[in-house]
Gaussian input, Z-matrix of N, CA and C with variables (Angstrom, degrees):
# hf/3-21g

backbone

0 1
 N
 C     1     B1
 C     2     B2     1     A1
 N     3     B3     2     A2     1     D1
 C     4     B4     3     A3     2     D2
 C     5     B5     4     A4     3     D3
 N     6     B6     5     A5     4     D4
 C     7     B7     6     A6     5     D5
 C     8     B8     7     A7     6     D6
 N     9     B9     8     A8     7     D7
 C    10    B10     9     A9     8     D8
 C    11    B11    10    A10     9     D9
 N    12    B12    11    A11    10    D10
 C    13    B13    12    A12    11    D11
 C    14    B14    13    A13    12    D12
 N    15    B15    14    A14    13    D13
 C    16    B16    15    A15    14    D14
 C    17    B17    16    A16    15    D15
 N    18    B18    17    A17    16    D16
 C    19    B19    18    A18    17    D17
 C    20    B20    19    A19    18    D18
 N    21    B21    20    A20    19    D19
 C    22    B22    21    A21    20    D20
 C    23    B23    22    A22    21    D21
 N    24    B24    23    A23    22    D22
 C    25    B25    24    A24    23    D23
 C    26    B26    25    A25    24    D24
 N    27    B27    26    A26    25    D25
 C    28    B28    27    A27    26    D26
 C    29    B29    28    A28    27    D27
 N    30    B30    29    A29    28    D28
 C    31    B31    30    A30    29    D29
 C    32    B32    31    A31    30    D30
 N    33    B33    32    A32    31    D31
 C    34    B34    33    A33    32    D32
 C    35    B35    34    A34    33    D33
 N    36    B36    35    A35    34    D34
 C    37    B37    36    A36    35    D35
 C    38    B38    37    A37    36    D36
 N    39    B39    38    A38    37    D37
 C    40    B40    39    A39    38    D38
 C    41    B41    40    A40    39    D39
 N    42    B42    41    A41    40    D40
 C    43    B43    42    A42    41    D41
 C    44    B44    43    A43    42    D42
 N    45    B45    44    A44    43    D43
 C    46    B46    45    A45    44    D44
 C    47    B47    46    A46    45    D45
 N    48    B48    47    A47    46    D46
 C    49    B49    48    A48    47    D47
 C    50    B50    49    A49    48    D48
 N    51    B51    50    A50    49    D49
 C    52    B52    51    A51    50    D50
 C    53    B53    52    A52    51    D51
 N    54    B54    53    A53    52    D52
 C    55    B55    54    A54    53    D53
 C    56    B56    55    A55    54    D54
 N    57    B57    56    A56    55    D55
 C    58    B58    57    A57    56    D56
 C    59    B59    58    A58    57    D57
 N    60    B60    59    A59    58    D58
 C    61    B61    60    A60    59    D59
 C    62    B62    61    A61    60    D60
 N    63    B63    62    A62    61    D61
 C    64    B64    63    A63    62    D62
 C    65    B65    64    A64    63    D63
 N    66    B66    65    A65    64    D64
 C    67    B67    66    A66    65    D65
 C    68    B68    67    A67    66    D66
 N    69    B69    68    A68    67    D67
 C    70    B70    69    A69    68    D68
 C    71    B71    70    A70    69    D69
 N    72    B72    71    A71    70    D70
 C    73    B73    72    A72    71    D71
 C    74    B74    73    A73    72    D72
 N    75    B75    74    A74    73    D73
 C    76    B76    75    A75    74    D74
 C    77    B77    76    A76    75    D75
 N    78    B78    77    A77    76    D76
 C    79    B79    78    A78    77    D77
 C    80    B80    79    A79    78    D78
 N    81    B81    80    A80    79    D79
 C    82    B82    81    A81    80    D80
 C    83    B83    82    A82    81    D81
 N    84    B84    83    A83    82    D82
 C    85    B85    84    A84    83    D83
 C    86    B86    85    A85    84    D84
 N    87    B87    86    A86    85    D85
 C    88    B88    87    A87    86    D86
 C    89    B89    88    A88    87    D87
 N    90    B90    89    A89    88    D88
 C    91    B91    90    A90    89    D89
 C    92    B92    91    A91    90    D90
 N    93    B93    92    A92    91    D91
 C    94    B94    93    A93    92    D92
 C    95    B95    94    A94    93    D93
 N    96    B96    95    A95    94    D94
 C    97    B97    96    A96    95    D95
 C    98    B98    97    A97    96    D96
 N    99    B99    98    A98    97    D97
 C   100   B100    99    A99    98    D98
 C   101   B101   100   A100    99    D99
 N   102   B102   101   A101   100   D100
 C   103   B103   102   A102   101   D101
 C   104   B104   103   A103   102   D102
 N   105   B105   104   A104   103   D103
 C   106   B106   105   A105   104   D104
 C   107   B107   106   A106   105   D105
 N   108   B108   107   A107   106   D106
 C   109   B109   108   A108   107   D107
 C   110   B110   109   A109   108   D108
 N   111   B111   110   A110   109   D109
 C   112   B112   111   A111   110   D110
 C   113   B113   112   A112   111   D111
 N   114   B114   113   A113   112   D112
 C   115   B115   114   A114   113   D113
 C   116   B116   115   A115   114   D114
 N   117   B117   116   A116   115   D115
 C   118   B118   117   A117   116   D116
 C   119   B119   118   A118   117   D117
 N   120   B120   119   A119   118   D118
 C   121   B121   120   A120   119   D119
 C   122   B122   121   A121   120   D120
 N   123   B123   122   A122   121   D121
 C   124   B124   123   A123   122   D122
 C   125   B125   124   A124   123   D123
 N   126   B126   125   A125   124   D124
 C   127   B127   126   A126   125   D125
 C   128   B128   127   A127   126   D126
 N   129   B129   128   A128   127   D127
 C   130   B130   129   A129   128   D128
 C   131   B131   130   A130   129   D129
 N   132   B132   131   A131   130   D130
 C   133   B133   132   A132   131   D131
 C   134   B134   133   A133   132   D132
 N   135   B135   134   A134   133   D133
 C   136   B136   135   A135   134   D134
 C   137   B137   136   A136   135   D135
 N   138   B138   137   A137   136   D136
 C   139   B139   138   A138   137   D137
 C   140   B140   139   A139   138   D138
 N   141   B141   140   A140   139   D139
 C   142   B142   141   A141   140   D140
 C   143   B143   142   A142   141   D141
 N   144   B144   143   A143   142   D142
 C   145   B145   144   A144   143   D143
 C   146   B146   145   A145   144   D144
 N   147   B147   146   A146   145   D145
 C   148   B148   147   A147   146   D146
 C   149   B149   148   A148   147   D147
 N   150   B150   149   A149   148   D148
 C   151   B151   150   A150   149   D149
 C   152   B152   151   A151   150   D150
 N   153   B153   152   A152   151   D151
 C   154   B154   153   A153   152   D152
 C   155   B155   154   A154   153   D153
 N   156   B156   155   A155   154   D154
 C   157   B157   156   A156   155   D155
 C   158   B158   157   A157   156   D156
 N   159   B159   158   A158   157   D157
 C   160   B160   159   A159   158   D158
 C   161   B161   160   A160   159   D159
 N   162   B162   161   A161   160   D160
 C   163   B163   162   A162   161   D161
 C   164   B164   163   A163   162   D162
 N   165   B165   164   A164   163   D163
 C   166   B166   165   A165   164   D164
 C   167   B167   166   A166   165   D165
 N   168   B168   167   A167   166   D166
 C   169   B169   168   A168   167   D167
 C   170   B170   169   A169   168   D168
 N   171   B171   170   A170   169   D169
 C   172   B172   171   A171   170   D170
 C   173   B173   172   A172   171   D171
 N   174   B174   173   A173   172   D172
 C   175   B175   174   A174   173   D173
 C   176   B176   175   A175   174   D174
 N   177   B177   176   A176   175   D175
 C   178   B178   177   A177   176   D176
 C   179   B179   178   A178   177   D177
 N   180   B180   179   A179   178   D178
 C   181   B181   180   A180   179   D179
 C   182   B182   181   A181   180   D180
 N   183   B183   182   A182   181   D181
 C   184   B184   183   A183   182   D182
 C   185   B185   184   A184   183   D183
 N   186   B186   185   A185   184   D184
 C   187   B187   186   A186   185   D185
 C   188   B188   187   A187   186   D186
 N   189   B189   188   A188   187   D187
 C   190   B190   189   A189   188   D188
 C   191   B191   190   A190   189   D189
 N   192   B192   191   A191   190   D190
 C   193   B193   192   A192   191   D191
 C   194   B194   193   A193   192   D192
 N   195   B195   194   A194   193   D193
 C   196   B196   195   A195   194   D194
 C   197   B197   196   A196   195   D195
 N   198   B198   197   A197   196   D196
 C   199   B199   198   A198   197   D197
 C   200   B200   199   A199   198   D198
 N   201   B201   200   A200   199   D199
 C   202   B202   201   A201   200   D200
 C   203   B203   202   A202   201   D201
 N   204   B204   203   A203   202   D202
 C   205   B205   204   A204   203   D203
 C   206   B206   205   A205   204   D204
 N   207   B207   206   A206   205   D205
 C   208   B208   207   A207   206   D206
 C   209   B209   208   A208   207   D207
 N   210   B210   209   A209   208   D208
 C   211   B211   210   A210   209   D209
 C   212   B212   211   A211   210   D210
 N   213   B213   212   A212   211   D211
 C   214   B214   213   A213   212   D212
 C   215   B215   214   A214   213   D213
 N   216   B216   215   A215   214   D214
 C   217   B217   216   A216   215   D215
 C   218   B218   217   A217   216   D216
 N   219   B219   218   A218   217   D217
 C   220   B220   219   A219   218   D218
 C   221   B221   220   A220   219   D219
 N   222   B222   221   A221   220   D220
 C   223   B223   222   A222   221   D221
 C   224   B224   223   A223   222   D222
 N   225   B225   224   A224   223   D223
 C   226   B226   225   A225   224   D224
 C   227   B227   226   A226   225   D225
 N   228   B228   227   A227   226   D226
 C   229   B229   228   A228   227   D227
 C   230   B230   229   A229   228   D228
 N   231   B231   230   A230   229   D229
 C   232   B232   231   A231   230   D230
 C   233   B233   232   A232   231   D231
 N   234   B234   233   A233   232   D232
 C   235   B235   234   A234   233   D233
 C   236   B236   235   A235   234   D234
 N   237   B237   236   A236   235   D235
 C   238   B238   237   A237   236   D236
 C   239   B239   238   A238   237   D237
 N   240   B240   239   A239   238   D238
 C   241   B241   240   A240   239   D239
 C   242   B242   241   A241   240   D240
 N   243   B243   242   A242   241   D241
 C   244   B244   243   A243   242   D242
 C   245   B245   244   A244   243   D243
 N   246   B246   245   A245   244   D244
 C   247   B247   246   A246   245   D245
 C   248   B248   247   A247   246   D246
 N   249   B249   248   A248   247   D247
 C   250   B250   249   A249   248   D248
 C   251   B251   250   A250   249   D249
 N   252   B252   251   A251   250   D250
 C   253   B253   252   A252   251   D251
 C   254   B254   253   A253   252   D252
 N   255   B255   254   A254   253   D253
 C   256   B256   255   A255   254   D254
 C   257   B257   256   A256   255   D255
 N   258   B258   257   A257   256   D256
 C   259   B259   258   A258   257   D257
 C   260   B260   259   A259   258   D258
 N   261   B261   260   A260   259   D259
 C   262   B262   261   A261   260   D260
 C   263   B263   262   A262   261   D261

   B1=1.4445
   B2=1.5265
   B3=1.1776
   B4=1.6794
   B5=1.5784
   B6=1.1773
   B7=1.9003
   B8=1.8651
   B9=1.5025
   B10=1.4832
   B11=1.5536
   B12=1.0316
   B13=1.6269
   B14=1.5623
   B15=1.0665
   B16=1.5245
   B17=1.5589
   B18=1.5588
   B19=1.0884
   B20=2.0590
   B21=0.8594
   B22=2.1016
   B23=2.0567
   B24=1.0698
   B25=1.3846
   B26=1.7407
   B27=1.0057
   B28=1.4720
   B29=1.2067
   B30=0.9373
   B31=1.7217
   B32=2.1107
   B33=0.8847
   B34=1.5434
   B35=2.2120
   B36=1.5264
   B37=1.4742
   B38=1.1444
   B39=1.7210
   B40=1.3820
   B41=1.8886
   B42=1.5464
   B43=1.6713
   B44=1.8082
   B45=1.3013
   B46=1.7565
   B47=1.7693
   B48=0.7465
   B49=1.9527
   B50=1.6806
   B51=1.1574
   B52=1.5083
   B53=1.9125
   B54=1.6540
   B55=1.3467
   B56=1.4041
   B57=1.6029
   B58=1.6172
   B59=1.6621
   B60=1.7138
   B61=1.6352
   B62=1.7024
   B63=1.4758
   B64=1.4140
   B65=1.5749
   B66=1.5517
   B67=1.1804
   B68=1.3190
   B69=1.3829
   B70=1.8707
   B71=1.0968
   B72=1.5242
   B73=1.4308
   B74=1.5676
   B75=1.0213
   B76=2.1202
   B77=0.8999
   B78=1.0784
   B79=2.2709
   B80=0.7937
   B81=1.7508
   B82=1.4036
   B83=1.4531
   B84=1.7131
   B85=1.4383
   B86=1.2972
   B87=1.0050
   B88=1.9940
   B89=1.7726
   B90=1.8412
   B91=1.7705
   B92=1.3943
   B93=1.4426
   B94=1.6120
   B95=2.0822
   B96=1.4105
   B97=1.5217
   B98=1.5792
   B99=1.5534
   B100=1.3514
   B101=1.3947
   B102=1.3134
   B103=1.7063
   B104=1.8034
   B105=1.4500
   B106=1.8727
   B107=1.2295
   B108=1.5714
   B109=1.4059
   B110=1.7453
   B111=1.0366
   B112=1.1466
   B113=2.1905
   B114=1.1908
   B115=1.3454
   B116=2.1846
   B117=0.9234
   B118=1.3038
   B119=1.9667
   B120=1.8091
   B121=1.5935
   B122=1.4423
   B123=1.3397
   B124=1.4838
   B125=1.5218
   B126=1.2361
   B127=1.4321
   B128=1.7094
   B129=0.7436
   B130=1.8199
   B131=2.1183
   B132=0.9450
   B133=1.4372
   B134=1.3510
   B135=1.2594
   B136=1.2700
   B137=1.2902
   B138=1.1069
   B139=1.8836
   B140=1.3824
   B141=1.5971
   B142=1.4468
   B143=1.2487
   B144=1.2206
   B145=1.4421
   B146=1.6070
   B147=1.7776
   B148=1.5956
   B149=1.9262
   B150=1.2198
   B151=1.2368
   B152=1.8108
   B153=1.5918
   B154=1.7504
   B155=1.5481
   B156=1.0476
   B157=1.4866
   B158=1.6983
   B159=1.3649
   B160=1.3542
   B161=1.7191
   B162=1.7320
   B163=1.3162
   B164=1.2868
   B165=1.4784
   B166=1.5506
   B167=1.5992
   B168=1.3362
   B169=1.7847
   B170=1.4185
   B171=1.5506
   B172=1.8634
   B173=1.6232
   B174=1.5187
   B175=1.5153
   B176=1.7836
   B177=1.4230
   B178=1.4112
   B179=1.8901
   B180=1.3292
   B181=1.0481
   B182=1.4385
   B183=2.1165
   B184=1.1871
   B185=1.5899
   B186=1.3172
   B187=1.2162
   B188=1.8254
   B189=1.1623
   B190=0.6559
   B191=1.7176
   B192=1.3401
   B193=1.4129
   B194=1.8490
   B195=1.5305
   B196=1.8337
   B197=1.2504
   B198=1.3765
   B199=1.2073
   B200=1.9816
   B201=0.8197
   B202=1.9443
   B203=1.3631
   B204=1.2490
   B205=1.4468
   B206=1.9677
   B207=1.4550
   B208=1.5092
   B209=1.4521
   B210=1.2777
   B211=1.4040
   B212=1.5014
   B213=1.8499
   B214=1.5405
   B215=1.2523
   B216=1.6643
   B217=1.6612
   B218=1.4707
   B219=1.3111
   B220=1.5448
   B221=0.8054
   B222=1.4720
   B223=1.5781
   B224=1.1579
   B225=1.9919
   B226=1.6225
   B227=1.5904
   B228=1.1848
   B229=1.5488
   B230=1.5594
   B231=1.6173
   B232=1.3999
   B233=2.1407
   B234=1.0786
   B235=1.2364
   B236=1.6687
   B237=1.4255
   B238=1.8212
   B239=1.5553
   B240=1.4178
   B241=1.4597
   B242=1.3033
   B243=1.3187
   B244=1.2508
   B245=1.7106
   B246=1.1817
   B247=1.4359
   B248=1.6810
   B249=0.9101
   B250=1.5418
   B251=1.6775
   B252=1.0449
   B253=1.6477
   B254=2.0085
   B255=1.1018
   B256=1.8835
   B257=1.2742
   B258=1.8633
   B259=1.7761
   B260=1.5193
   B261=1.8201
   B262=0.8911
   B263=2.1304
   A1=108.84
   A2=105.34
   A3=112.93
   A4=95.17
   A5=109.34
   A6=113.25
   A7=82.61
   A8=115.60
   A9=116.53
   A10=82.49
   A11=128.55
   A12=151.48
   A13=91.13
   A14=136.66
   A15=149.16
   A16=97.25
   A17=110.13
   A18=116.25
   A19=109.29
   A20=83.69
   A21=97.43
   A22=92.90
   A23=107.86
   A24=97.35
   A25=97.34
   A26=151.34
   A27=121.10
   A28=95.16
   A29=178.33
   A30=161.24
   A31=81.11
   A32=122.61
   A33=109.23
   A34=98.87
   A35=85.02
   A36=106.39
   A37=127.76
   A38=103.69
   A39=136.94
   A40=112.51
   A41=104.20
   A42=131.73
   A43=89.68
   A44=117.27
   A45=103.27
   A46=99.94
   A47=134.51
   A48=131.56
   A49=90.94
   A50=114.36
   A51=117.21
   A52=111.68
   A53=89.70
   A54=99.62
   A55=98.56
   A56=115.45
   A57=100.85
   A58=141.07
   A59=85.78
   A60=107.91
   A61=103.50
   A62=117.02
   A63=108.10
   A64=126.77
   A65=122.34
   A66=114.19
   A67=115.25
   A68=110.95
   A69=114.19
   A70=103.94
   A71=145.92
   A72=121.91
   A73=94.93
   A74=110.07
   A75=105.91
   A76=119.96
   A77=133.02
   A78=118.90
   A79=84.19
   A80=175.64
   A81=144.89
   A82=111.13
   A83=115.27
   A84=120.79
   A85=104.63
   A86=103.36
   A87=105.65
   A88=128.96
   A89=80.28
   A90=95.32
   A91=137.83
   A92=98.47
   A93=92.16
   A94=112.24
   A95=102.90
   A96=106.62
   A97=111.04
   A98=113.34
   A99=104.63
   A100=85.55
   A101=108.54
   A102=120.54
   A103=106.70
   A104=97.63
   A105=111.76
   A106=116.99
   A107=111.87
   A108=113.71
   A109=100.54
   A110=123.52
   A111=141.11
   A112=105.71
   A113=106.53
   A114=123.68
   A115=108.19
   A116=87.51
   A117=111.38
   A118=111.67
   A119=100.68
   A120=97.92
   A121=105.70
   A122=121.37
   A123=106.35
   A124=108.13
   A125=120.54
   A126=104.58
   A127=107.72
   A128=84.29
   A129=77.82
   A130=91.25
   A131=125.89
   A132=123.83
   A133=112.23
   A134=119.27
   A135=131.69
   A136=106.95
   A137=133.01
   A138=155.53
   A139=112.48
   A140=115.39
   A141=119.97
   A142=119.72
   A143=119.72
   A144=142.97
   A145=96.29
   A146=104.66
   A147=100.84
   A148=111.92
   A149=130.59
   A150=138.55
   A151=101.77
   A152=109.60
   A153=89.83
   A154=108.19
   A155=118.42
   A156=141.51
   A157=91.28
   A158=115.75
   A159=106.98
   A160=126.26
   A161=103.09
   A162=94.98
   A163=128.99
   A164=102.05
   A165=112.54
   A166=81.38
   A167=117.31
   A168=92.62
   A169=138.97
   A170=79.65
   A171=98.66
   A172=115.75
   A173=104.66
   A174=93.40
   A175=104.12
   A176=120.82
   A177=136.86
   A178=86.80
   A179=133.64
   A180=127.69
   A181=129.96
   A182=88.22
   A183=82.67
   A184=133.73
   A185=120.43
   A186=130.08
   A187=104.61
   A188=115.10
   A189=103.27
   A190=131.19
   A191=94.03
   A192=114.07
   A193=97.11
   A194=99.19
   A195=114.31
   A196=103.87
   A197=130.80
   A198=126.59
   A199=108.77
   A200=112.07
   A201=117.43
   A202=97.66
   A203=150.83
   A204=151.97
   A205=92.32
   A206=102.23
   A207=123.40
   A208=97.66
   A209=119.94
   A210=110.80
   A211=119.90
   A212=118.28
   A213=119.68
   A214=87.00
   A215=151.42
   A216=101.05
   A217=109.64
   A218=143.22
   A219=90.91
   A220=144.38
   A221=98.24
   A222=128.10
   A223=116.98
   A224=97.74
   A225=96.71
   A226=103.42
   A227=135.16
   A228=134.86
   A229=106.84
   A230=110.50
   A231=94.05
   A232=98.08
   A233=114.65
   A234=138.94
   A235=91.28
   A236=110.51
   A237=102.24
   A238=104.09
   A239=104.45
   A240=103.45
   A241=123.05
   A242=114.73
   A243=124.68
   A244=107.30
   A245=122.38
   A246=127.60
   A247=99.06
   A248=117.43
   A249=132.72
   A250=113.14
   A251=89.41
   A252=123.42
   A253=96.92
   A254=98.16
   A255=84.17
   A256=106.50
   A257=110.99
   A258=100.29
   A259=124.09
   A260=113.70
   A261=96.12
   A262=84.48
   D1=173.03
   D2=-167.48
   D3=-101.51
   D4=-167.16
   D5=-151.02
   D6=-94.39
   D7=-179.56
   D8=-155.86
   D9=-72.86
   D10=-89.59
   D11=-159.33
   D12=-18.07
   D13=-34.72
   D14=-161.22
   D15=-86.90
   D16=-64.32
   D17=-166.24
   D18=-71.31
   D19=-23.58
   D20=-170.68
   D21=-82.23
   D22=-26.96
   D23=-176.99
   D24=-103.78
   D25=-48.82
   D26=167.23
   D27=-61.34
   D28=7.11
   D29=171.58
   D30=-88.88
   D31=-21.38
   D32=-150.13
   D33=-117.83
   D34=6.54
   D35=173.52
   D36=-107.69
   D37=-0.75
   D38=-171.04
   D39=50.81
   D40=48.82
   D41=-163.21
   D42=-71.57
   D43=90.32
   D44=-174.26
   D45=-72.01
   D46=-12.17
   D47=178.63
   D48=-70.62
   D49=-46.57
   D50=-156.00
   D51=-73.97
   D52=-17.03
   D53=-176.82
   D54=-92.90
   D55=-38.38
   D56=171.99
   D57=-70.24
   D58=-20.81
   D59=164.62
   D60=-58.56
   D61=-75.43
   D62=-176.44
   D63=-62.22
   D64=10.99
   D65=160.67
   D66=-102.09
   D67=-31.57
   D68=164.85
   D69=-51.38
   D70=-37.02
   D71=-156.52
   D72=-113.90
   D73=-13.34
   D74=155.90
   D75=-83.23
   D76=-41.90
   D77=-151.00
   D78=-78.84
   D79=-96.87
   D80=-138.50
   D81=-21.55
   D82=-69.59
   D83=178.24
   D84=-51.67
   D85=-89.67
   D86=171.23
   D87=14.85
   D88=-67.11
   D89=164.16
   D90=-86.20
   D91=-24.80
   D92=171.04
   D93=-73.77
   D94=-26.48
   D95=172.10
   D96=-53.98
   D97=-37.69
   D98=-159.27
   D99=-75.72
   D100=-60.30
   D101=-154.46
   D102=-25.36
   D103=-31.03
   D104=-179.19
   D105=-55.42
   D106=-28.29
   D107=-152.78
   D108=-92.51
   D109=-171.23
   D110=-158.34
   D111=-117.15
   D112=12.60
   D113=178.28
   D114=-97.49
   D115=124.98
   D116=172.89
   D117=-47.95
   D118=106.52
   D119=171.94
   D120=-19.96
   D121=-63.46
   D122=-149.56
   D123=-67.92
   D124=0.36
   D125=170.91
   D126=-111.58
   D127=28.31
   D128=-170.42
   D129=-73.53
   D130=-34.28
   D131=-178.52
   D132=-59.22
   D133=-41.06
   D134=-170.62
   D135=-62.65
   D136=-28.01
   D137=-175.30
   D138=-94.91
   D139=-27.36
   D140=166.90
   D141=-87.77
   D142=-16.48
   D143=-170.68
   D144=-81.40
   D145=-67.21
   D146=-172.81
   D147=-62.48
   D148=-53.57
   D149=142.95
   D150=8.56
   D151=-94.08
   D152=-159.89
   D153=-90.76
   D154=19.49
   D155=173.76
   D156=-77.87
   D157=-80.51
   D158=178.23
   D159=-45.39
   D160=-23.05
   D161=179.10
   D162=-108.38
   D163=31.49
   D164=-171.04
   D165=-125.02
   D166=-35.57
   D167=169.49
   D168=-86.05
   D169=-5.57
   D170=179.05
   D171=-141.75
   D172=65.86
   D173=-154.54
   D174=-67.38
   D175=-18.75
   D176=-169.82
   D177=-65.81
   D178=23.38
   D179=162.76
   D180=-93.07
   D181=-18.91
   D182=166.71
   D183=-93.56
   D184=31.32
   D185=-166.39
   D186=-109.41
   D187=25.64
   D188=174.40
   D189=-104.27
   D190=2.09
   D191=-177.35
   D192=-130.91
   D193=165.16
   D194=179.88
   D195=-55.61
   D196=-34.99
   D197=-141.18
   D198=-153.37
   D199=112.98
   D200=-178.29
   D201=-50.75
   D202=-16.08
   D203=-163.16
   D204=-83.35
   D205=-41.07
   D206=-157.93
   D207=-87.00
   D208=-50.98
   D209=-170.64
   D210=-78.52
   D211=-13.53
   D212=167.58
   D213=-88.57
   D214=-52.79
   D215=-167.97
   D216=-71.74
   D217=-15.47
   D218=168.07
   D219=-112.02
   D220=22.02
   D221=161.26
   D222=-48.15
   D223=-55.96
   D224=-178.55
   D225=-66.76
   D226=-44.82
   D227=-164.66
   D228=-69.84
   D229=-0.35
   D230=177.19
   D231=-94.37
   D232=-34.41
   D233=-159.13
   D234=-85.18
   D235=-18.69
   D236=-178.76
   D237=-85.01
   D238=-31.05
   D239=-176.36
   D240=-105.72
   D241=9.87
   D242=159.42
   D243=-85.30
   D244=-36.39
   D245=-177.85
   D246=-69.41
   D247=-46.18
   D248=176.19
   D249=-37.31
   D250=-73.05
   D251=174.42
   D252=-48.27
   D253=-55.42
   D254=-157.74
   D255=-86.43
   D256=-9.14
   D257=169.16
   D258=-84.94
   D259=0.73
   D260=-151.20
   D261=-113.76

């Protein structure tokens, strides 16, 4: 992938390759994070789903950290424990 500023502005061009590039080189991470959590396989999609859902409507989300590696995990860990939280 290209450097964030690159990647945050086709994501913000609605670039669909660019969205499939940054999920090929996440959902490994993605899934082994969920797999940690205490949420039921069968929902683990439902959490990957909301995840680049939020970042295809807000890709300027990922600027919130140095590095796009940094801002999907705690994206996902914010979205794991929010799912956490409202099933239980």
């Amino acid at each position: 992938m290209q450097n964030k500023n690159g990647v945050i502005q086709r994501l913000m061009d609605k670039d669909r390759d660019c969205m499939n590039e940054l999920y090929d080189n996440y959902i490994h991470h993605i899934q082994r994070m969920i797999a940690k959590s205490d949420i039921d396989p069968v929902d683990h999609e439902k959490i990957i789903t909301q995840l680049f859902r939020a970042i295809w409507s807000s890709p300027e989300i990922l600027n919130k950290e140095k590095h796009i590696s940094i801002s999907i995990t705690k994206l996902c860990l914010d979205l794991t424990k929010s799912y956490v939280i409202s099933v239980r």
